[in-house]
N, CA and C of each residue as an Amber inpcrd file, in Angstrom:
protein
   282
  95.1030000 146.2720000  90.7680000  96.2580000 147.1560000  90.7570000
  96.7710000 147.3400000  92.1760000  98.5530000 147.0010000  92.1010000
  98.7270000 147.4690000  93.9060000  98.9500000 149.1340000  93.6890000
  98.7670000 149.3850000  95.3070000  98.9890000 150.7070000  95.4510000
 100.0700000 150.8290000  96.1580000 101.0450000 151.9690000  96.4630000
 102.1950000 152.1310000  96.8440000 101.7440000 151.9900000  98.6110000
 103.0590000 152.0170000  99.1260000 103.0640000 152.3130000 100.5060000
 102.6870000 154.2720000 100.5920000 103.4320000 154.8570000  99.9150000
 102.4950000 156.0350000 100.5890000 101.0340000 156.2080000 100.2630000
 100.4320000 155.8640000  98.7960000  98.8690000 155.4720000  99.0250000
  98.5350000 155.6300000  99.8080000  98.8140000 154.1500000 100.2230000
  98.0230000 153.4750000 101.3340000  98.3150000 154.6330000 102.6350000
  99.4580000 154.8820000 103.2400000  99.7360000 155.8200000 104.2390000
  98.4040000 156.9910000 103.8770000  98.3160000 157.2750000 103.1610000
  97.5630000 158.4660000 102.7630000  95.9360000 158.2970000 102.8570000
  95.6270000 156.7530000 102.4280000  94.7190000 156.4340000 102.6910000
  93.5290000 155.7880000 103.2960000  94.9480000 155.6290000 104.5500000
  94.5430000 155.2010000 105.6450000  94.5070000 155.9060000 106.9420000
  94.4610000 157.5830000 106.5850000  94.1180000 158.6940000 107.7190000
  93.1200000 159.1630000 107.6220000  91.5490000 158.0220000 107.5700000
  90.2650000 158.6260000 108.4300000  90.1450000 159.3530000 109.6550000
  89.0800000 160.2690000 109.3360000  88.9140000 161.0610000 110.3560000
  88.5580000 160.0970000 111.7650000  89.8280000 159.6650000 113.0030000
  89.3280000 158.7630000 114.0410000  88.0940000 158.7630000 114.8310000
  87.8760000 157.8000000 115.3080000  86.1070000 157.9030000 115.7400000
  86.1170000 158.5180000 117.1030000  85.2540000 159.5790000 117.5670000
  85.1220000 160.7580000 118.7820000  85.5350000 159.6100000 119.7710000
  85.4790000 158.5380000 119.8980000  85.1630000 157.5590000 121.5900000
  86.9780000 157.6960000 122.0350000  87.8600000 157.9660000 121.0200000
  88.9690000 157.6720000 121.4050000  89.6940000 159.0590000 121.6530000
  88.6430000 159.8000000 122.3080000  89.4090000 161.0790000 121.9700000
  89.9130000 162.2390000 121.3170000  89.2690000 162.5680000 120.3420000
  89.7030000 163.2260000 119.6050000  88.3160000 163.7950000 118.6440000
  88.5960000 165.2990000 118.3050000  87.2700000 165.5950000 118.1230000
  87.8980000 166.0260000 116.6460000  87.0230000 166.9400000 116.0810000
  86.7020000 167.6310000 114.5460000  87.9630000 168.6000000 114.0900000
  88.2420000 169.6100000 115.4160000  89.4520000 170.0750000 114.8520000
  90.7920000 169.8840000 115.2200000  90.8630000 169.1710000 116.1900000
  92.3460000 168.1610000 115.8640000  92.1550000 166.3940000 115.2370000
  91.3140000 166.4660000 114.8660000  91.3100000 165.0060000 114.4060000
  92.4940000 164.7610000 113.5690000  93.4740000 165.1910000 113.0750000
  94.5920000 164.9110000 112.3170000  95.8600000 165.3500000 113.7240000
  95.9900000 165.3600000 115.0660000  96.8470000 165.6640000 115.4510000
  96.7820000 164.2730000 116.4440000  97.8030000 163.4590000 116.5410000
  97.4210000 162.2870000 117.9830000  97.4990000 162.8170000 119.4430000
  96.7040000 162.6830000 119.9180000  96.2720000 162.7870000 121.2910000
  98.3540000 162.6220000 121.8450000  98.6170000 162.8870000 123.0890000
  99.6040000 162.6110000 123.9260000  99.3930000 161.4390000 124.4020000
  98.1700000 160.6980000 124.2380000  98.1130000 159.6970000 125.2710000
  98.2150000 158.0320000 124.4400000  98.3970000 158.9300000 122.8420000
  98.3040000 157.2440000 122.0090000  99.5720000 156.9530000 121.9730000
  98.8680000 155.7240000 122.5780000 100.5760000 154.5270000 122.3980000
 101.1820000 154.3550000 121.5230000 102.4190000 153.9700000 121.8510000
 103.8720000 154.2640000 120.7800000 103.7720000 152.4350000 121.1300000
 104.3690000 151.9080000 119.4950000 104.9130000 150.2420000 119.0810000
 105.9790000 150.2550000 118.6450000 106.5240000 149.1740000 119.0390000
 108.0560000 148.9700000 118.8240000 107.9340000 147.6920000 117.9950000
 107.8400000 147.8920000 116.5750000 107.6570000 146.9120000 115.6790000
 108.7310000 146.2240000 114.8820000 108.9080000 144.6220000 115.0280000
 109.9540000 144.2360000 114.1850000 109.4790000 142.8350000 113.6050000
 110.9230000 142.8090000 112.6670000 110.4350000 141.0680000 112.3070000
 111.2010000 140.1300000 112.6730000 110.4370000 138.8930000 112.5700000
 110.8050000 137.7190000 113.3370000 110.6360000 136.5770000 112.2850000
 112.0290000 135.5740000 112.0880000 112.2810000 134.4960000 111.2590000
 111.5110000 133.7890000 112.3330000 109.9260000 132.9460000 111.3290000
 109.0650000 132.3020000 111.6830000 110.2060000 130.8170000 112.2270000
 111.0130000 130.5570000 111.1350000 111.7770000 129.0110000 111.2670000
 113.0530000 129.6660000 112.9200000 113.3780000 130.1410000 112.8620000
 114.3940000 130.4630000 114.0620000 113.6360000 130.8240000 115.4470000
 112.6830000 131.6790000 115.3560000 111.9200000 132.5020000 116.4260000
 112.6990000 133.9170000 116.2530000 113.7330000 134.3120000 115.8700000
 114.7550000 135.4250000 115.7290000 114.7300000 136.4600000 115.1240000
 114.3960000 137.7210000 115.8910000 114.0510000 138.9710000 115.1340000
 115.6620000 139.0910000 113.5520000 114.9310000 140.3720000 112.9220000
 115.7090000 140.1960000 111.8270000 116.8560000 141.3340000 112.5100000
 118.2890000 141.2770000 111.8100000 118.9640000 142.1640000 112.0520000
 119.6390000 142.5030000 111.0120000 120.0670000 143.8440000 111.0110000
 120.5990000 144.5230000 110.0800000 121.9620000 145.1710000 110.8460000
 122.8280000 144.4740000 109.8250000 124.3040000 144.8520000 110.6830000
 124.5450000 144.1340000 112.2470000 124.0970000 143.4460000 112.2310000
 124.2170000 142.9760000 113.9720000 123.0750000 143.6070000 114.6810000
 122.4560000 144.5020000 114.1630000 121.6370000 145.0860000 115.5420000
 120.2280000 144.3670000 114.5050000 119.2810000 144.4790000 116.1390000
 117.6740000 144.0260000 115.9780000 116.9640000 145.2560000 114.8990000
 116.1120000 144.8520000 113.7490000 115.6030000 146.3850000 113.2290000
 113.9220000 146.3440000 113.7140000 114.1770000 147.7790000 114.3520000
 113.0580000 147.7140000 114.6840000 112.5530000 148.8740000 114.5100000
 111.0200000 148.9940000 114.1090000 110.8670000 150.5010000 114.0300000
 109.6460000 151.4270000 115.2350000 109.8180000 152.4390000 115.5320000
 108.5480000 152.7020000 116.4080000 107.5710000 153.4290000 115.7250000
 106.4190000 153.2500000 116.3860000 105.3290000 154.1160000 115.5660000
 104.3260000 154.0180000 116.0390000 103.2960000 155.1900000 115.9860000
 102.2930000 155.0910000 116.8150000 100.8160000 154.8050000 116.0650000
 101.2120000 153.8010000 114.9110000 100.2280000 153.1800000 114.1640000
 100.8050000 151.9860000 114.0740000 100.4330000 151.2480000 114.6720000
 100.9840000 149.7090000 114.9490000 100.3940000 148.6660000 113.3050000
  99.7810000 149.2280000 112.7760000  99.3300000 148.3470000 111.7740000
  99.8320000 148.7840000 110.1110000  99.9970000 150.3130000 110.1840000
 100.6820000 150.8730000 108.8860000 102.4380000 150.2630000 109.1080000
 102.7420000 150.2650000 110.6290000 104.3610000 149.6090000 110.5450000
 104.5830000 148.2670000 109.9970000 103.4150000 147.4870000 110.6630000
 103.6330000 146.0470000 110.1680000 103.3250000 146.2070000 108.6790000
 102.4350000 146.3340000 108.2730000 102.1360000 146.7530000 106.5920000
 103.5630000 146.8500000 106.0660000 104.1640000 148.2860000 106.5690000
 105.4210000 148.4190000 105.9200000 106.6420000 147.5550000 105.7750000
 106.7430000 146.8050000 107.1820000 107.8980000 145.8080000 107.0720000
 107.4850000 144.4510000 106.3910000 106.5310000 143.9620000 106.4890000
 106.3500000 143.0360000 105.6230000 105.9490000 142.9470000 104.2030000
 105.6410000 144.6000000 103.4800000 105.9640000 144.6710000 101.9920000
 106.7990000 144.0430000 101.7860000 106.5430000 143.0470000 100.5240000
 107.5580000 142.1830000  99.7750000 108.1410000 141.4880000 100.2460000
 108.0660000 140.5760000 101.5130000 108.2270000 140.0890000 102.2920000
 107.1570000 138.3420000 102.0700000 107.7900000 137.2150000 102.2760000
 107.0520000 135.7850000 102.2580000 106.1040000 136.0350000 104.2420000
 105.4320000 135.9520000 103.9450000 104.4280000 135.5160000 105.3490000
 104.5140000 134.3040000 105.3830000 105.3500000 133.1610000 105.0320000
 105.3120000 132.1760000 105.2960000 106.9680000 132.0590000 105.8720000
 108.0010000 133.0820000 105.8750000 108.9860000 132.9870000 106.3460000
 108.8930000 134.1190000 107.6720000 108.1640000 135.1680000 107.0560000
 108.8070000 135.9260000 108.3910000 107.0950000 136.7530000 109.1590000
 107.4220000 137.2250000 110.1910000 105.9050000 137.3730000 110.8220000
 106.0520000 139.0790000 111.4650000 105.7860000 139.4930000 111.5990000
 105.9820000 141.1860000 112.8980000 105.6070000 140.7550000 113.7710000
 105.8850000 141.4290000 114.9550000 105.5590000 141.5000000 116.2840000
 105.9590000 143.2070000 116.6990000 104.7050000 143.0620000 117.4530000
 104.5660000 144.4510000 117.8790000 104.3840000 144.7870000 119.4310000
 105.4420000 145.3180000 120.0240000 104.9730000 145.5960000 121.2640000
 104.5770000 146.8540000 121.8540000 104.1380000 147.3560000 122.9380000
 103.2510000 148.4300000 123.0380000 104.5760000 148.8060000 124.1300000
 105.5270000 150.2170000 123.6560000 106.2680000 150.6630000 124.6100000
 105.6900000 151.4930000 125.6370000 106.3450000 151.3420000 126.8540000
 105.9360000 152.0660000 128.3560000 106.1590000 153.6680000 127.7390000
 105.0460000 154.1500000 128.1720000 104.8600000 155.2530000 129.1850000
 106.3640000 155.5300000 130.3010000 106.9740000 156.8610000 129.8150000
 107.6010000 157.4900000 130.6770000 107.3110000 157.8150000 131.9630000
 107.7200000 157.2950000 133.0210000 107.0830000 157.8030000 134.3240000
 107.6010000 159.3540000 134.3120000 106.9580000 159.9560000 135.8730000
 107.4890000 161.1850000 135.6570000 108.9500000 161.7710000 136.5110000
 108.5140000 160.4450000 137.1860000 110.8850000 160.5630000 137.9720000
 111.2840000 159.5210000 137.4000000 111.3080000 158.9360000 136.1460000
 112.2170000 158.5330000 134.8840000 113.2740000 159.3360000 134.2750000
């Protein structure tokens, strides 16, 4: 049986493991310091992210693996692939 995308969203918020920071009673809040992804897709045959309306779609998120999950629901893995990049950190005279 598949399970939906929120399921899965739902069932993929284990309590994270102490080494990364985060203890017992914020374990459901992300740290300030976890990295943000700038996730999109890319026509395997072109190299060419996908666009919607002319622009690149891309989404951010600071679970790099529930995004790809999401954009490639229903999606051929033999046509199209994600790529995920890890956006900068704001300096602080940015």
């Amino acid at each position: 049986m598949m399970t939906s995308l929120a399921q899965r969203t739902c069932e993929s918020f284990p309590v994270p493991p102490r080494d990364e920071g985060w203890d017992e009673e914020s374990a459901f809040m992300p740290p300030p310091h976890r990295p943000v992804w700038a996730v999109s897709l890319i026509d395997r045959e072109t190299g060419e992210p996908h666009r919607v309306g002319g622009r690149t779609l891309v989404v951010l998120s600071k679970d790099r693996e529930l995004a790809v999950d999401h954009l490639m629901e229903g999606r051929a893995s033999d046509i199209w692939t994600a790529k995920a990049v890890r956006v900068p950190r704001p300096t602080a005279d940015a």
